[in-house]
N, C-alpha and C positions, 0 to 999 in steps of 0.2 A: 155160392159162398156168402154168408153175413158179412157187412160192412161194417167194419171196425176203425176208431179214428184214434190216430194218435190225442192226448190230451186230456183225453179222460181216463176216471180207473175204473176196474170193473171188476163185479163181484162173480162166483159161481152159481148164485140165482140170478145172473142175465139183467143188473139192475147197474147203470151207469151214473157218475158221478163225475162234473165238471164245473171245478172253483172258479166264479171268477170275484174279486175284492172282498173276500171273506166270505160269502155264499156260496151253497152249493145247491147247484140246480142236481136234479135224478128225474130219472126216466127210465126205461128199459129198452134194454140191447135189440140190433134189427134180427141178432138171433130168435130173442124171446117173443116179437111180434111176429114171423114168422112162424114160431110153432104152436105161439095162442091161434092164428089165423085173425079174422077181420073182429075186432073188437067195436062191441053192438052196445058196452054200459061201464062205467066207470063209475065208482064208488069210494069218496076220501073218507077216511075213517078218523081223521085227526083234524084240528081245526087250528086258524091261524091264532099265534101265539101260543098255542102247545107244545111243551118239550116232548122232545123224542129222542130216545136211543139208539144205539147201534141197534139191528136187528127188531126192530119194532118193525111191525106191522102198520103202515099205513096208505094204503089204498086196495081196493080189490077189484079187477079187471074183468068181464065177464066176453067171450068170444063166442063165436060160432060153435067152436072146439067146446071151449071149459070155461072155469071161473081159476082166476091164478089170482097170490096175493103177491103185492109189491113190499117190497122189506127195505129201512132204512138203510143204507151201508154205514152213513158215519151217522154222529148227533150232535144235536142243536137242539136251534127254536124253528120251529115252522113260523116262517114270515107270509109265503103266498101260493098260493095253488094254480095252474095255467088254467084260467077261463075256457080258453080255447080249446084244450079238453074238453070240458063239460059242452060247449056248445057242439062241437064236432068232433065224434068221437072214434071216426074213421083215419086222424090225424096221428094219433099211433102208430097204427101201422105206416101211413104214406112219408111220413119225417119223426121218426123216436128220438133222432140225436136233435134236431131242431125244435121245431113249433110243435113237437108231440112231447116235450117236458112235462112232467107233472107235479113238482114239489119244488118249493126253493125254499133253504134253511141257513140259518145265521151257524156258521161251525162254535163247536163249544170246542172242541178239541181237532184244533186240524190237522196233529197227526196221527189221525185215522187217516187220512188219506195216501201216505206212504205206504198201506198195510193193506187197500186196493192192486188189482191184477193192471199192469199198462198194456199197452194194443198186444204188444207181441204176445207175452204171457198168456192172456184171453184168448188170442188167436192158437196159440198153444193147447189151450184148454179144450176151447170147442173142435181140434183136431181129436180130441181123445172122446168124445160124444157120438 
């Protein structure tokens, strides 16, 4: 079974979102690393200080499996991207809720995050998958 943590919300494209002082860091669920398999390239398609929306596109992940795109859940400003990605890109899969983050954004509107799935609900979800 996927590791789900209270704290954060989750979308049903398997893309987690966890505020902390106005930022919201996103990454993808240990579902979604799981069903990419070992992620071999990573690719930010938005750059810091760019707005981004709900549902934008910005990064694309390439695995053993496939290539999946990562999609905003809420919108801002892109402020930073994890280095540590880019440098080790096997860090998705081995910690997605930690050191495998990939975007951190200034919320333009934080209640979009109300309107994010909580652990149980997600857990919900992926029972019905």
């Amino acid at each position: 079974m996927a590791q789900v943590f209270d704290g954060y919300g989750y979308t049903k494209e398997h893309e987690w979102v966890k505020v902390e002082d106005g930022f919201a860091f996103i990454g993808i669920t240990d579902y979604a690393q799981g069903e990419l398999g070992e992620v071999v390239f990573a690719e930010f398609l938005k750059s810091e200080g760019d707005k981004i929306e709900k549902g934008d596109e910005f990064a694309s992940l390439e695995s053993t499996k496939s290539t999946s795109q990562v999609f905003s859940p809420v919108s801002g400003e892109v402020v930073a991207f994890n280095s540590k990605v880019e440098d080790d890109y096997e860090i998705i899969n081995s910690d997605p809720f930690g050191d495998g983050w990939l975007i951190k954004i200034k919320l333009s509107d934080p209640s979009q995050i109300g309107q994010l799935m909580g652990a149980t609900e997600y857990n919900d979800f992926l029972d019905t998958l």
